[in-house]
C-alpha positions, -999 to 999 in steps of 0.1 A, spaced: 0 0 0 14 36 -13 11 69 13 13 101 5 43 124 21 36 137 51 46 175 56 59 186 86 29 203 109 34 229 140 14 217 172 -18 232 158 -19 213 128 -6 246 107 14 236 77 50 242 78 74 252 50 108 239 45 119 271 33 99 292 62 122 268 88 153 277 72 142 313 65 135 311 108 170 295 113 190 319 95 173 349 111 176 331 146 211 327 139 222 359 130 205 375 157 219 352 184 256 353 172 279 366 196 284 404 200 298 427 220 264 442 247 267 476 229 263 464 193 224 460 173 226 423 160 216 421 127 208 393 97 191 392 63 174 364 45 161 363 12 132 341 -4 117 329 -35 87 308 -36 51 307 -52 14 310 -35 -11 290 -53 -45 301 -68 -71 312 -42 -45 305 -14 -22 316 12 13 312 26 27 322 58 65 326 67 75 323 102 96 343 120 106 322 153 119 342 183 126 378 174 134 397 209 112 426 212 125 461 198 139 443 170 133 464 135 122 439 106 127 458 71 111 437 47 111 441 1 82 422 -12 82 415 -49 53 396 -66 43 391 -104 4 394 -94 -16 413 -70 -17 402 -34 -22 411 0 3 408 29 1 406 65 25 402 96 11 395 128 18 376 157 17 340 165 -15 342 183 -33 363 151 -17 342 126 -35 311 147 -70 332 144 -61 341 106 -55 299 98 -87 292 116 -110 320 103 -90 334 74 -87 371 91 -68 391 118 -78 418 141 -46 436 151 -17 433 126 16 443 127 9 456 91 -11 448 62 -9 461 26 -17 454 -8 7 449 -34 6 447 -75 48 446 -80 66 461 -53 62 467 -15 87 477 14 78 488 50 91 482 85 83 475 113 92 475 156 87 444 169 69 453 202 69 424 223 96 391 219 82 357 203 75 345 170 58 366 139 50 352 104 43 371 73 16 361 55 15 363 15 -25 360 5 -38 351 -30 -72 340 -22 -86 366 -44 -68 357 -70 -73 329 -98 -36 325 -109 -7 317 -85 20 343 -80 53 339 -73 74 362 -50 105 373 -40 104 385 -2 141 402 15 140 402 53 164 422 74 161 421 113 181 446 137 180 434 170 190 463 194 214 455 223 212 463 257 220 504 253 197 503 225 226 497 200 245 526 211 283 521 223 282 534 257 300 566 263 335 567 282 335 586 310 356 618 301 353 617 260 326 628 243 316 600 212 
């Protein structure tokens, strides 16, 4: 008897991505690298994938401390919408297929950059929708993440010299 591949699932039974994992990996790992305490921590990641027809596709974005600034290029062959929200909104938005309170949403026909403060630490996805749509787009997205250090990414002045 054949089965079909199983994909991995997160604890709700939400669909995970190979490339969302290793998009979440790289980012984690940039961020946690070590650093001197004074210095923002910083990474980038870039993606290329597709969203089928009348679908959508989310991107997680696992443990990003709070304060970090996510600067994100979105660039699609189609018209769709995008989201970023928190893990407990993107739980509501697989359930019910909306959010209440994200991070951001906009609407996109080519090109869209925007960033954002994360404002409290945890895991974020970004959300690529193409439920309106009849044909599947494929996208380009560029993350960067600037985690601020303890002095808010400042070096911390010497006492007697002026920086």
């Amino acid at each position: 008897m054949k089965t079909a591949p199983v994909s991995p699932t997160s604890p709700w039974g939400v669909g995970i991505r190979p490339q969302g994992l290793l998009l979440s990996a790289l980012l984690f790992g940039l961020l946690c690298g070590a650093w001197p305490a004074w210095a923002a921590k910083e990474g980038s990641a870039t993606l290329n994938q597709q969203v089928g027809a009348g679908r959508w596709s989310g991107v997680r974005l696992r443990r990003l401390p709070r304060g970090t600034r996510l600067a994100l290029a979105l660039q699609t062959d189609g018209p769709v919408t995008v989201l970023l929200v928190s893990e407990r909104e993107y739980l509501r938005f697989s359930r019910r297929g909306q959010t209440t309170h994200p991070l951001f949403e906009g609407h996109t026909d080519g090109r869209l950059s925007f960033s954002v403060r994360i404002p409290e630490s945890g895991d974020y996805y970004l959300v690529i929708d193409n439920r309106q749509s009849t044909r599947g787009r494929d996208f380009r997205l560029k993350i960067r993440a600037t985690a601020p250090g303890p002095s808010g990414g400042r070096r911390p002045e010497t006492p007697g010299r002026r920086i």
